[in-house]
Backbone bond lengths (Angstrom), bond angles and torsions (degrees), N, CA, C in turn:
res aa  C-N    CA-C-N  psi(-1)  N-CA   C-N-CA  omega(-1)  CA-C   N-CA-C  phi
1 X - - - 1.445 - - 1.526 111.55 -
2 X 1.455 125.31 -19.23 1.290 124.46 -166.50 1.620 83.66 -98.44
3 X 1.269 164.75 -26.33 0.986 146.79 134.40 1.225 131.70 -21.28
4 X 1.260 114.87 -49.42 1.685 141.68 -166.65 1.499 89.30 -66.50
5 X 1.579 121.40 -50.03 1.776 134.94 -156.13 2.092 91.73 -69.16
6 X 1.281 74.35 -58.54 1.714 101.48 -168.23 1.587 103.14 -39.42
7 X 1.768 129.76 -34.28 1.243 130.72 -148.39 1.330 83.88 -110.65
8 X 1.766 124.67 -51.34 1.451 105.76 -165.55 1.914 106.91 -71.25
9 X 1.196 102.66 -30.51 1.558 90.30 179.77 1.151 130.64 -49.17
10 X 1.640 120.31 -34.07 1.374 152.03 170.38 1.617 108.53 -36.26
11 X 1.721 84.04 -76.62 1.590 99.08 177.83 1.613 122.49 -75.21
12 X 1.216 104.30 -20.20 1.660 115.48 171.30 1.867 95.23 -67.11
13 X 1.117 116.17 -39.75 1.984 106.93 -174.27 1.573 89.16 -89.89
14 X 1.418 141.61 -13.86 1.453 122.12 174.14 1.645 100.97 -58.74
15 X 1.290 92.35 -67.09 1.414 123.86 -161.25 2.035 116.83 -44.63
16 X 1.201 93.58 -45.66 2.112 102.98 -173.80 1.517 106.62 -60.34
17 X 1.521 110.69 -23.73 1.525 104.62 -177.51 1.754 103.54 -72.61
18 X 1.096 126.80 -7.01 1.484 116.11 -161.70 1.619 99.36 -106.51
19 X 1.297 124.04 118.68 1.347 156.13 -138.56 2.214 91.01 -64.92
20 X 0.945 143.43 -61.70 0.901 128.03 179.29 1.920 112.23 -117.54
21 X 0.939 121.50 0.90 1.077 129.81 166.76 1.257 119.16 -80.44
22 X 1.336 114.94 -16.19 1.576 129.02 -179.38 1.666 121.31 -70.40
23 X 1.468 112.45 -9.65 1.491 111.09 164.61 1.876 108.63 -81.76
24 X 1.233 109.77 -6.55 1.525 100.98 178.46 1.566 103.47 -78.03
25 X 1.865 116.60 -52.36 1.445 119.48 156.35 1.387 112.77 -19.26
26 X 1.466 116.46 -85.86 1.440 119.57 171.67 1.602 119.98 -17.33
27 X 1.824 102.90 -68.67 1.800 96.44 170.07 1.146 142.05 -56.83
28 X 1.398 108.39 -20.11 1.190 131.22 179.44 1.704 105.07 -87.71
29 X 1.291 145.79 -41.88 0.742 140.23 133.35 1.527 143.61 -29.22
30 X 1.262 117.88 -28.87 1.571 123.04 135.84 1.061 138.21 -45.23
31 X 1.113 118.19 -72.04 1.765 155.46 158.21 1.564 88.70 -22.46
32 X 1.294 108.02 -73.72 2.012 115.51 -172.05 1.578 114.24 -60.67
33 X 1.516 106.39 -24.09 1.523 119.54 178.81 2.042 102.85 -75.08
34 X 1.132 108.49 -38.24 1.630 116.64 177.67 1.429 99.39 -53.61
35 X 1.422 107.29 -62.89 1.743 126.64 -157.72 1.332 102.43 -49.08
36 X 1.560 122.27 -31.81 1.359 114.69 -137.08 1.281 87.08 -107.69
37 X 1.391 124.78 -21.42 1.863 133.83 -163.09 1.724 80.96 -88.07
38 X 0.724 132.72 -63.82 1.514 126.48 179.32 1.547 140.83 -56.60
39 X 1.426 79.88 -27.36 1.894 89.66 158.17 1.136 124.94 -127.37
40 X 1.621 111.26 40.17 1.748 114.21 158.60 1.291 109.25 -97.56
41 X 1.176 133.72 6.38 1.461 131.17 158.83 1.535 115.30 -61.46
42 X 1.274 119.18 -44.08 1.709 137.22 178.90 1.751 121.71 -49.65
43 X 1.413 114.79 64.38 1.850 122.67 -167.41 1.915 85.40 -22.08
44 X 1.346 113.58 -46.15 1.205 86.65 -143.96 2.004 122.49 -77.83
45 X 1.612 89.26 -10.28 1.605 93.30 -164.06 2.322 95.45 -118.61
46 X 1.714 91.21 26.26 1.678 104.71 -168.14 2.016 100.71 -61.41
47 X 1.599 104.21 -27.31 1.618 78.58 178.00 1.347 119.66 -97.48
48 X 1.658 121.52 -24.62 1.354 102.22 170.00 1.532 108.38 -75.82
49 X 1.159 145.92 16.18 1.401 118.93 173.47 1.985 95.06 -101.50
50 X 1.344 126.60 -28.28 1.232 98.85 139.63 1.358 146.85 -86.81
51 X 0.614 126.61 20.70 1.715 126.15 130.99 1.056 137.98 -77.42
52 X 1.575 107.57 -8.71 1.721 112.28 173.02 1.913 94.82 -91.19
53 X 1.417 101.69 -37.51 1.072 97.86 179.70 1.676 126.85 -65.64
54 X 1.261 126.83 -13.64 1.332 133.65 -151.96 2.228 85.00 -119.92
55 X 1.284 88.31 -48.00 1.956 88.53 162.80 1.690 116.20 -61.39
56 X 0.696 105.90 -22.26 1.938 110.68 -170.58 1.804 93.50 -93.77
57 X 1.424 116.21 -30.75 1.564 102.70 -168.72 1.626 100.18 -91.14
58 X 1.160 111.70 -20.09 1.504 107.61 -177.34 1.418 92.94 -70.08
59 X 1.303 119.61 -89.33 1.926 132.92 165.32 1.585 96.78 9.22
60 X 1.247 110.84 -63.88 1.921 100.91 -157.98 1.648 97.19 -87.25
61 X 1.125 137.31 -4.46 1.455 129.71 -171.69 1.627 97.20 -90.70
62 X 1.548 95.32 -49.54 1.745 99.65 -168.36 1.180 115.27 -68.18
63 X 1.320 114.98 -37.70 1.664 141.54 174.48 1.997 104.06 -49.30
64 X 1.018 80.62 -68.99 1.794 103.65 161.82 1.770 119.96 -32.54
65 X 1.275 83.49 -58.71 1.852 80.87 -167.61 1.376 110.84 -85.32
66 X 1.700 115.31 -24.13 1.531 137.67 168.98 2.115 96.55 -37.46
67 X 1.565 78.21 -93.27 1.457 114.12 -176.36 1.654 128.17 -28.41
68 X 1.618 101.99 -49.65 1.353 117.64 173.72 1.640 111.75 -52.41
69 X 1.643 118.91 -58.74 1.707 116.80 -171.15 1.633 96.00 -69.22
70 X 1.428 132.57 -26.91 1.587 116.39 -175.55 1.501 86.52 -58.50
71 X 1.145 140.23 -103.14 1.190 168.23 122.69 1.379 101.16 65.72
72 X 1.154 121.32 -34.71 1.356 119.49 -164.89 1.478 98.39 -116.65
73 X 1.607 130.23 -28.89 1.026 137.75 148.49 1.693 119.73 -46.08
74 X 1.122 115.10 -50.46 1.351 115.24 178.28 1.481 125.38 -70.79
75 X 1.862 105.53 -9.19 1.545 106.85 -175.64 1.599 99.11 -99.68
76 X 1.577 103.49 -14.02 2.027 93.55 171.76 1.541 124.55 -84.16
C-alpha cells in the first residue's frame, strides 16, 4: 500500500498542474492520502508511505488552489 500512496502521489503532483484534468490529480491524491494513513504503521515500508503521504498533501493543496480560481472563473 505504501507503494500504491508512493505512485498515486507522483501522478496526483503530475497530474493538478493540467488546467481541467487536475480534479483527477486531486482524486487521486486522496485515494494516495488513505493508502499512506494506513500503511504508516508498517516499520518496514514507514518511509515510502511518507512520501506518498507528504506527495499526496502537496498534490491536493496545489491541485486545490490551481483548480478552485479556474472553476470559479469558468462559472462567471
Amino acid at each position: 500500500m505504501a507503494l500504491a500512496s508512493t505512485i498515486l502521489g507522483v501522478l496526483a503532483l503530475f497530474s493538478c498542474w493540467i488546467p481541467v484534468f487536475g480534479w483527477f490529480g486531486v482524486a487521486a491524491g486522496f485515494i494516495g492520502l488513505c493508502m499512506g494513513i494506513s500503511s504508516i504503521m508498517d516499520p518496514w515500508h514507514r518511509q515510502m508511505a511518507l512520501f506518498g503521504l507528504v506527495s499526496c498533501l502537496i498534490a491536493i493543496i496545489t491541485g486545490l488552489v490551481l483548480q478552485i480560481p479556474l472553476l470559479l472563473a469558468m462559472l462567471e
